[in-house]
C-alpha positions in Angstrom: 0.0 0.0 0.0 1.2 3.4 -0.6 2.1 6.0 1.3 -0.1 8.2 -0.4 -3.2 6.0 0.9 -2.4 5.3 3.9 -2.1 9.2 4.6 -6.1 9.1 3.5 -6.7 7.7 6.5 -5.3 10.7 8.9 -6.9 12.9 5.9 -10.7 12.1 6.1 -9.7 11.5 10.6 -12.9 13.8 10.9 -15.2 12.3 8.6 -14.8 8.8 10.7 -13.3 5.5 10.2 -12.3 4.3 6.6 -10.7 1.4 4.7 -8.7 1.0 1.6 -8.5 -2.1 -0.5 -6.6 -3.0 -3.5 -8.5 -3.0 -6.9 -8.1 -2.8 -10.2 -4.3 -1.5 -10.0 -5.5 1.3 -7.4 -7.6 0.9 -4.2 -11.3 1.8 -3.2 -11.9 3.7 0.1 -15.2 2.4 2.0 -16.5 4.6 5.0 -19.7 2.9 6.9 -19.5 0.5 4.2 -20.1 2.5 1.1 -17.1 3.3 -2.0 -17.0 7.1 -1.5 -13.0 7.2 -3.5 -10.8 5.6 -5.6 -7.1 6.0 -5.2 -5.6 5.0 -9.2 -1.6 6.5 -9.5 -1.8 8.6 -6.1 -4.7 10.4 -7.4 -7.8 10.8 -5.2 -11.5 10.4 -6.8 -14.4 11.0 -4.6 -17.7 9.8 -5.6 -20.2 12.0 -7.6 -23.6 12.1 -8.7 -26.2 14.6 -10.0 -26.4 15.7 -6.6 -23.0 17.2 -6.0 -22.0 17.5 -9.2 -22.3 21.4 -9.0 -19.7 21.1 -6.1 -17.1 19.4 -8.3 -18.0 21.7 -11.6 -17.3 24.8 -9.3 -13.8 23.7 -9.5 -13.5 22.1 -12.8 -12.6 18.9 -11.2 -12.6 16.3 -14.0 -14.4 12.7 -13.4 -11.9 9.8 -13.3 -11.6 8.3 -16.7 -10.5 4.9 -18.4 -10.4 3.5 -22.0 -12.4 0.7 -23.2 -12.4 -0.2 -26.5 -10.2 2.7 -27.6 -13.0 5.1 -26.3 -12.6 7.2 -22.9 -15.2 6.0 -20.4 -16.0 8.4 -17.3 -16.9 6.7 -14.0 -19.0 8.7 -11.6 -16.0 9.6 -9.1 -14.2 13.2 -10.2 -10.7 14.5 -9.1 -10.7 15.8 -5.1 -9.9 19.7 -4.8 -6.1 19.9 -3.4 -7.6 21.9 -0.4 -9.0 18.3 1.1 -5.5 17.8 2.2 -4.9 20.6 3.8 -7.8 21.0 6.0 -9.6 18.5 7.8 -12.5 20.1 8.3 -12.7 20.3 4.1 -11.8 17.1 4.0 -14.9 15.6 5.9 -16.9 18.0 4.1 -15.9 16.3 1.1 -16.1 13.5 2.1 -19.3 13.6 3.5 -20.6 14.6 -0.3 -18.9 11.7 -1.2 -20.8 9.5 1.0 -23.8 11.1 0.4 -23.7 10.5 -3.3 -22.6 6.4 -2.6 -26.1 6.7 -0.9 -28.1 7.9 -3.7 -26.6 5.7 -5.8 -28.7 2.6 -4.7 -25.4 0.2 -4.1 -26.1 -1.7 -1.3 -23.2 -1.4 1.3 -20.3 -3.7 1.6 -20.9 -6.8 3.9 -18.4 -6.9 6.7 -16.4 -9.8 6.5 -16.2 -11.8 9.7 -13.3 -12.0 11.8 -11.9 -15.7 11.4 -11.8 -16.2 15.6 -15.6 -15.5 15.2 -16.1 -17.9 12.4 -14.0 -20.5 14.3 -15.9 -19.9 17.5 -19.3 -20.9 15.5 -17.7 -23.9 13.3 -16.8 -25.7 17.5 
């Protein structure tokens, strides 16, 4: 893991507790079980929709794209305003719209995995 996304985790301190996973050659970041980023070359995306688009258009923050089939394909997660890592309040502000827009989006949240001593405790 970088150190780049490990740092995300003192970053979005006053939004709550998040995770980071590898995926796809980057990593997501999950906060109360819902995708609100994706980390791909150091580069933080935090989730968008219709909703807070207006937020992210303010700044001409650009939507995180990738190429399929020789044609650029948008994903509904646009580039994080540099001020995020400067200020902690921004950065739960942020993140909140983040998490607000993984709401709207209908994807049900990620099941917690169980801890194995749990799963061992029920198997005896």
């Amino acid at each position: 893991m970088s150190v780049f996304v490990q740092s995300l985790h003192e970053t979005f301190e006053r939004l709550g507790r998040i995770e980071t996973r590898r995926m796809f050659g980057g990593h997501g970041v999950w906060h109360e079980g819902r995708m609100i980023a994706l980390v791909a070359k150091d580069t933080l995306y935090l989730k968008s929709d219709a909703g807070s688009a207006a937020h992210f258009d303010a700044l001409n923050l650009p939507p995180f794209t990738y190429v399929r089939a020789g044609k650029e394909m948008p994903m509904s997660y646009r580039l994080a305003p540099a001020d995020l890592f400067e200020d902690r309040e921004e950065a739960a502000r942020w993140g909140r719209l983040a998490y607000e827009a993984a709401l709207r989006s209908g994807q049900p949240p990620k099941p917690k995995k169980a801890r194995k001593t749990a799963a061992k405790a029920v198997t005896r």
